[in-house]
C-alpha positions in Angstrom: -168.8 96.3 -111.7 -165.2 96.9 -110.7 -162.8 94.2 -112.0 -160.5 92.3 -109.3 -157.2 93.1 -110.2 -153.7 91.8 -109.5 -151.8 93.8 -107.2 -150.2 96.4 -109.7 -153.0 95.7 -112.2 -150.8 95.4 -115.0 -151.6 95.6 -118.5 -148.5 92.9 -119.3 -146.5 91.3 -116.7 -142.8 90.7 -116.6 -141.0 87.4 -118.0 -142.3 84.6 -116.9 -140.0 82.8 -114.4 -140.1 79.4 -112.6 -138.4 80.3 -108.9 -138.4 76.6 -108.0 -140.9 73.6 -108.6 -143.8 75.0 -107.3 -143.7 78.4 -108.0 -143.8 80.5 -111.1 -144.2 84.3 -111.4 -144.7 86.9 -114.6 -147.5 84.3 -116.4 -149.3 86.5 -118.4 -151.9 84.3 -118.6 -153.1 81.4 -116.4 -156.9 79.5 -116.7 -158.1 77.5 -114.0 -160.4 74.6 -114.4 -162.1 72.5 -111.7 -163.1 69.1 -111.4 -164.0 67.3 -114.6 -164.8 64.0 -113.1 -165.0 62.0 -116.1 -166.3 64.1 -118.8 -164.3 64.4 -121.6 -166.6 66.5 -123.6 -167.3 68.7 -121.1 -163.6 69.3 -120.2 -162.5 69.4 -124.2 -165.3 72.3 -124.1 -164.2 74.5 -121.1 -160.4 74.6 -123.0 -162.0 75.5 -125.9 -164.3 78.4 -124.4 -160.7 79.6 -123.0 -158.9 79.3 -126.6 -156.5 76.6 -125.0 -157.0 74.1 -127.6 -157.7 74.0 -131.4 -161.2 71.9 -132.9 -158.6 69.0 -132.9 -158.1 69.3 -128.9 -154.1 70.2 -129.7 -152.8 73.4 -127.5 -153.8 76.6 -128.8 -152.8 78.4 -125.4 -149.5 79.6 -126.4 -147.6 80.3 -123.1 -150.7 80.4 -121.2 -150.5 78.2 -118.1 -153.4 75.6 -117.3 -154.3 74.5 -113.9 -156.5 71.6 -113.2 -157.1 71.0 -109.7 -157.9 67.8 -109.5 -160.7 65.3 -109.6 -160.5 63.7 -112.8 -161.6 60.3 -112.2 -165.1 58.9 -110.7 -168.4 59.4 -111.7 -168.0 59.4 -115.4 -167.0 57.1 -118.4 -163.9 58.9 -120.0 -161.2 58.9 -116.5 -158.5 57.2 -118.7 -159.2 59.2 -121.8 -159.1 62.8 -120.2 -155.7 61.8 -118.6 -154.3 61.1 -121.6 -154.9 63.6 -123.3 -154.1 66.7 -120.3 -150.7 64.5 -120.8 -150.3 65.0 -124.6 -151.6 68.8 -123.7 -148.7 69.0 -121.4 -146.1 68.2 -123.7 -147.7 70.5 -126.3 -148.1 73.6 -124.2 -144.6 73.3 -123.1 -143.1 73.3 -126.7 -144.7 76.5 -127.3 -144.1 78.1 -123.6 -146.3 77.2 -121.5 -147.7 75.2 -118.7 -150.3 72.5 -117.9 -150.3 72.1 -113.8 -152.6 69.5 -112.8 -152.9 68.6 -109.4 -154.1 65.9 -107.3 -157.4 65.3 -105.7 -159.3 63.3 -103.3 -160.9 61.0 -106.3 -157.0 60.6 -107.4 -156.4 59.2 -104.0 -159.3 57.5 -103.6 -158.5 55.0 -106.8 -154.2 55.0 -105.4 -155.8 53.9 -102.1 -158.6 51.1 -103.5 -161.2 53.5 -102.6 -163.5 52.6 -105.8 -167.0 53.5 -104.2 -167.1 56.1 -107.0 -165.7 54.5 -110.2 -168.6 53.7 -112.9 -169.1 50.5 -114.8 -168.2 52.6 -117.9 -164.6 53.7 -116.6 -163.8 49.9 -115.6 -164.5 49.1 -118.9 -162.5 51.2 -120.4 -160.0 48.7 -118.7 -161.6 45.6 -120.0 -159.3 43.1 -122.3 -159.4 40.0 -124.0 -158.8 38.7 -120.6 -160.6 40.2 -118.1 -163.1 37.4 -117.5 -160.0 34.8 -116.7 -158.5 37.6 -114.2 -161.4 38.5 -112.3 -162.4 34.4 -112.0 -158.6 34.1 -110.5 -159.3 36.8 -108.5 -161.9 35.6 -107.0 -160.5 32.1 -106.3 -158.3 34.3 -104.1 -160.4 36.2 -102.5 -161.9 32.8 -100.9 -159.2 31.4 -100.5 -158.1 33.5 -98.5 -161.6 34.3 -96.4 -161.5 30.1 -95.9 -158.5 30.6 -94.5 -157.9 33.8 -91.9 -162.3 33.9 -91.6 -163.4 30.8 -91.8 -166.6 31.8 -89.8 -167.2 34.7 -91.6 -166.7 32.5 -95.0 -169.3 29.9 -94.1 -171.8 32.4 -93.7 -171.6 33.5 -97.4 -175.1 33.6 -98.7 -175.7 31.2 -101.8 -175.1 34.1 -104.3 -172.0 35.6 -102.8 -170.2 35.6 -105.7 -173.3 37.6 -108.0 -173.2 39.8 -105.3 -169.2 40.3 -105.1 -169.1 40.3 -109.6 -171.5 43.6 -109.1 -169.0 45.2 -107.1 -166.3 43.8 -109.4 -166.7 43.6 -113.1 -165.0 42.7 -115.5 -161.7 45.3 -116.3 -161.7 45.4 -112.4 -158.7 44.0 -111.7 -156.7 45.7 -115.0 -158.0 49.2 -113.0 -156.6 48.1 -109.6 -153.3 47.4 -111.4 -152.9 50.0 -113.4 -153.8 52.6 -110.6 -153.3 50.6 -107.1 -149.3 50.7 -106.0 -150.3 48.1 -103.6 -151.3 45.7 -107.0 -148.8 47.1 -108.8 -146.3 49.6 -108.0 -145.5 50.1 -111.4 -148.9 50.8 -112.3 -149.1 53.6 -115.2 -152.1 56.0 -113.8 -150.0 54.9 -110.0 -147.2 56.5 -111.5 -148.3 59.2 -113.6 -150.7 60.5 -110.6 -147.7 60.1 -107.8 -145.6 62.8 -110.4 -147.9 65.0 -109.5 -148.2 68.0 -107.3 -150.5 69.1 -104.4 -150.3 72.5 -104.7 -148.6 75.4 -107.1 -148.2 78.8 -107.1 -148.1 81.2 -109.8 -148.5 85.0 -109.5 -148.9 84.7 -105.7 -151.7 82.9 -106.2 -151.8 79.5 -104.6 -154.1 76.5 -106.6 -155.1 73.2 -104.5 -157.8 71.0 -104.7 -159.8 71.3 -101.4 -157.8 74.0 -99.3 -155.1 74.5 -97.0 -156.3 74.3 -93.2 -154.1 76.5 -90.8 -153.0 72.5 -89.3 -150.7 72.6 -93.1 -150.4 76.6 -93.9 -147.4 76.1 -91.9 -146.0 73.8 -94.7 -144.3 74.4 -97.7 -145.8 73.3 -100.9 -142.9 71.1 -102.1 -143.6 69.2 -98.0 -147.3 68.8 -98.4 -146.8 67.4 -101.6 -144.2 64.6 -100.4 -146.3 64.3 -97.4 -149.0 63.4 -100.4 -146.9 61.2 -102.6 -145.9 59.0 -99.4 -148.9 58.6 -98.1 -150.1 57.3 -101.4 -147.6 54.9 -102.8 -147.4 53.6 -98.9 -150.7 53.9 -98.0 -151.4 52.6 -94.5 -155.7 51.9 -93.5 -154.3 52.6 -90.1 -152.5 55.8 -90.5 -153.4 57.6 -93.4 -152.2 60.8 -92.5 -152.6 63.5 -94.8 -154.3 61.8 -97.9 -157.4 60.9 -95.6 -157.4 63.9 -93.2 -160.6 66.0 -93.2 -157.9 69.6 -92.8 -155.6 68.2 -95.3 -155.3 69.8 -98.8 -157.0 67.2 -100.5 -160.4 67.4 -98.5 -160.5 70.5 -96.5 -163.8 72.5 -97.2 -163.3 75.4 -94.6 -163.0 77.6 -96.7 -165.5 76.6 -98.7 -168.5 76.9 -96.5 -167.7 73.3 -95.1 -167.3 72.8 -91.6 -165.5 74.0 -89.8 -165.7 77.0 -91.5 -162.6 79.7 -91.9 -163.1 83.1 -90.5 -162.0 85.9 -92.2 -159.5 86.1 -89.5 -158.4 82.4 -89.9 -158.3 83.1 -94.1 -155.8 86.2 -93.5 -153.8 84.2 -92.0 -153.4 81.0 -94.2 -152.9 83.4 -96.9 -150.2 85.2 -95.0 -148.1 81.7 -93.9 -148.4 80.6 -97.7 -147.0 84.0 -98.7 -150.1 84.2 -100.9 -152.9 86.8 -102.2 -155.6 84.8 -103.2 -155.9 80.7 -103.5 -158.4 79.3 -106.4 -159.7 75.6 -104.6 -162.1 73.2 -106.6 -163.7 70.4 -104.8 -166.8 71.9 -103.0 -169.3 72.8 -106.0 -171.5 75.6 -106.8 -174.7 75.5 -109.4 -172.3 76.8 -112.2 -170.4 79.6 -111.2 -167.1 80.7 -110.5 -167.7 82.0 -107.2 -165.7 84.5 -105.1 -165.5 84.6 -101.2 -163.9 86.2 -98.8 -163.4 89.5 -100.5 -162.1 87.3 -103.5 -159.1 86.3 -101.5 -160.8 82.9 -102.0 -161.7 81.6 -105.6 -164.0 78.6 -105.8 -163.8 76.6 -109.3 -165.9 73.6 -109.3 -168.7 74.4 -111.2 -169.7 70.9 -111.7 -168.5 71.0 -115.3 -169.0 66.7 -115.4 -172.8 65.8 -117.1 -173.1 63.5 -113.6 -173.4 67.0 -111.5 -174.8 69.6 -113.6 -172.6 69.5 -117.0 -171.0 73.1 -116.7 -168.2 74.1 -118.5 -166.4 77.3 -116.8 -162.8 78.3 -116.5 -161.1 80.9 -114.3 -159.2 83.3 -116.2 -156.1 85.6 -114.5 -154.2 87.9 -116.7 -152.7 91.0 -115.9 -155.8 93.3 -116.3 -157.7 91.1 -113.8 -159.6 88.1 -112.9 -162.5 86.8 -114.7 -164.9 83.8 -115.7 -165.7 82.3 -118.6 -168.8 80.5 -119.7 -170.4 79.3 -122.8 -172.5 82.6 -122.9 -169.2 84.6 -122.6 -167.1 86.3 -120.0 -167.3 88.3 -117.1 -165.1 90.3 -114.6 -164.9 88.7 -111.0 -166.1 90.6 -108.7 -163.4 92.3 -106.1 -165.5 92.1 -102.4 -168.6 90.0 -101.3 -170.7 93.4 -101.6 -170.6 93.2 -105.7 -171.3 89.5 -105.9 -174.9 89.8 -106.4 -174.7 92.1 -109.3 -172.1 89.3 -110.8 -174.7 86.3 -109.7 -177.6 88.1 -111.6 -175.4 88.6 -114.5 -174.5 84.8 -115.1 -178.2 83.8 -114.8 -178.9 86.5 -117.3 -176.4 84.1 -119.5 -177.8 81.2 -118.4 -181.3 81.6 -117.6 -182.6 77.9 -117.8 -180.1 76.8 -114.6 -182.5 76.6 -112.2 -179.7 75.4 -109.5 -178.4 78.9 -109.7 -181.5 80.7 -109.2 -181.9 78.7 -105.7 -178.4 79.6 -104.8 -179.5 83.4 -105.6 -182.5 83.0 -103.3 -180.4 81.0 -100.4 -178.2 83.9 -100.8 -180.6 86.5 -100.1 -182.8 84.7 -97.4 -181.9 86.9 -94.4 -183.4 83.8 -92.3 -180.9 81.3 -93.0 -177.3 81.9 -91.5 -174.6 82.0 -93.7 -172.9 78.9 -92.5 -175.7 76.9 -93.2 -176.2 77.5 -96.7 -174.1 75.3 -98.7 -172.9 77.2 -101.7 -174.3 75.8 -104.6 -178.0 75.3 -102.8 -179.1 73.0 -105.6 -179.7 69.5 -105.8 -176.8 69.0 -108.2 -174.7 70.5 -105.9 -176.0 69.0 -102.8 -175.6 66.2 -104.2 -171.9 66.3 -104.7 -171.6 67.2 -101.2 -173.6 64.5 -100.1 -172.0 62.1 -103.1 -174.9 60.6 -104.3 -172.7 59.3 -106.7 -174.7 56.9 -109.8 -173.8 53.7 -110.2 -171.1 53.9 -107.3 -169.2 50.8 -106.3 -169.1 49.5 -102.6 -171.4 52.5 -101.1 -175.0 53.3 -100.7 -176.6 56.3 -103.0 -176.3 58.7 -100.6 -172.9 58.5 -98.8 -171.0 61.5 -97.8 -167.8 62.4 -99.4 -165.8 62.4 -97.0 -162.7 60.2 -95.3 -163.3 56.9 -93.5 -163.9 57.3 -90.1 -163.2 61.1 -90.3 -164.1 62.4 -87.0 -162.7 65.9 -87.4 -164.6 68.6 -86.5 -162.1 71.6 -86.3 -158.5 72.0 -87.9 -158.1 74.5 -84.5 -155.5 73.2 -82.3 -157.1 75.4 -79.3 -160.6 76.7 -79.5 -162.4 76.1 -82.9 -164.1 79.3 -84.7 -167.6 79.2 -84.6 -168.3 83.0 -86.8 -170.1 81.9 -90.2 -168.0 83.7 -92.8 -170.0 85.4 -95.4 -171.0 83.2 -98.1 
């Protein structure tokens, strides 16, 4: 299998350098990891398959740079603990060198915005205090107060156990999570603030790490504009207008390039990466059944491997170094494979490591089933995976099992401003 190189496929690069904010160049070494969505564990074991922390979780990555692309919170018990601790990693990697980029994601916005559909009874306890129970009765005293007053109609039809109904939706530690995270609560909130320091996209090496995508509506952009676009939409956030933080083509939900619809051509993908200045872009938030997976001739890097226990449990981590790109797993490492013609062989060698994961044995057969066109085969083809796409999310808050992951009211169906492209990219 030939190894996908960076452009001069150097054995060391040159000194690292910071060229502004967003942008870095000469990083020896840089590991990607995907969404973690709650799992501490999990995420604490990815680092350590990529030597970036110690058996004491402390940085062990000398001037390596970590990138996580967002998604930290939702779906599993440990939000608050994983983000302080990427924080205390942040401060450690740069004392010795290096660099801990972590980006925002939809689930980020989703909590700044009130958008709890996803947040588990465990993470709202991790909020809980002495008095939570005295909060949340105040809080509701509120609520109907207020309904009594702007909706009287709608308040006299309550049904006689409104307010069991409306404690399931909101236990106790509730209202602690909406202040610490909601600027419209709180605009001092810690996670409000510590989440609006953070970035949309980076750079490093020419290579360009978001959490969804970039659509060609906001290839245009610079990085530093989409993510001040992103920071005022969420510390202002308006139902109404959203704007970026809700749009289906905006960095934080796009799945074009992904296999989502609409899906990007390999026209449409040379020419994102051209805008951007870019070779290759790494993206988390569509899954796959546990592999790094490559697309587009690897100009495309997909990361999500569903490390959280709520959508598979599988630690992986993109590695890029000067000798080239690979993936690592608990099994070991392999070289990424440089076009779509060598994926197969790469496919049959992670099931060879992990021979049990059934979800990527489907994916191997949607991938060979001449029958099915490419664009309807979600990557992933298991039910982990199609359940992340479909956000069958357990013990979700204000939505049905079953909801799709996607913006309110979205009604996009093409990030074309003239005709939209219907060719299904290869998968």
């Amino acid at each position: 299998m030939l190894l996908l190189c960076l452009p001069a496929c150097q054995a060391t690069l040159a000194q690292p350098r910071q060229l502004d904010e967003y942008s870095w160049e000469g990083v020896e070494r840089i590991v990607a990891v995907g969404d973690i969505h709650g799992d501490y564990d999990n995420f604490m074991e990815a680092l350590r398959l990529a030597g970036l922390v110690n058996r004491r979780g402390r940085w062990s990555g000398g001037t390596a740079h970590l990138v996580q692309t967002g998604d930290i919170p939702d779906r599993g018990p440990d939000t608050r603990k994983i983000m302080d601790s990427i924080d205390k990693l942040a401060e450690q990697a740069e004392d010795d060198g290096g660099r801990v980029h972590r980006l925002i994601g939809n689930h980020e916005a989703m909590n700044l915005y009130g958008d709890l559909r996803y947040v588990t009874d465990e993470e709202f306890e991790a909020f809980k205090g002495r008095n939570s129970q005295a909060l949340l009765d105040r809080y509701f005293e509120l609520v109907m107060e207020d309904l009594q007053k702007n909706t009287p109609e709608a308040y006299a039809e309550l049904s006689e156990n409104y307010r069991e109904e409306w404690e399931a939706e909101h236990p106790p530690g509730f209202v602690e999570h909406q202040q610490a995270w909601n600027p419209a609560w709180n605009p001092d909130g810690e996670y409000a603030r510590r989440t609006l320091e953070l970035k949309t996209a980076v750079k490093i090496n020419g290579i360009v790490f978001v959490h969804g995508g970039i659509s060609d509506l906001y290839a245009h952009m610079s990085l530093e504009s989409l993510t001040k676009q992103a920071r005022e939409g969420l510390a202002n956030f308006d139902h109404d207008n959203p704007g970026l933080v809700e749009d289906e083509c905006g960095p934080l939900w796009y799945r074009g390039l992904a296999s989502g619809a609409p899906v990007a051509s390999p026209e449409l993908v040379t020419s994102i990466l051209e805008r951007l200045s870019a070779q290759r872009i790494v993206i988390g938030h569509t899954p796959t059944p546990g592999v790094i997976w490559p697309r587009y001739d690897a100009r495309v890097l997909q990361i999500d491997t569903g490390i959280s226990t709520a959508y598979g449990g599988n630690p992986a981590y993109l590695e890029i170094t000067g000798e080239g790109f690979s993936a690592g797993y608990p099994e070991g490492k392999l070289p990424l494979p440089r076009s779509d013609a060598e994926r197969l062989a790469y496919l049959d060698a992670v099931i060879a490591m992990d021979p049990n994961n059934s979800a990527l044995k489907s994916f191997r057969e949607r991938l060979t089933a001449p029958e099915e066109p490419a664009a309807q085969a979600v990557e992933g083809g298991s039910e982990e995976a199609a359940a992340r796409s479909a956000d069958e999310a357990p013990q979700a808050h204000g939505a049905e099992s079953g909801e799709a992951e996607q913006p309110p009211d979205a009604e996009v169906k093409t990030c074309q401003k003239k005709a939209p492209i219907e060719s299904a990219a290869a998968l």
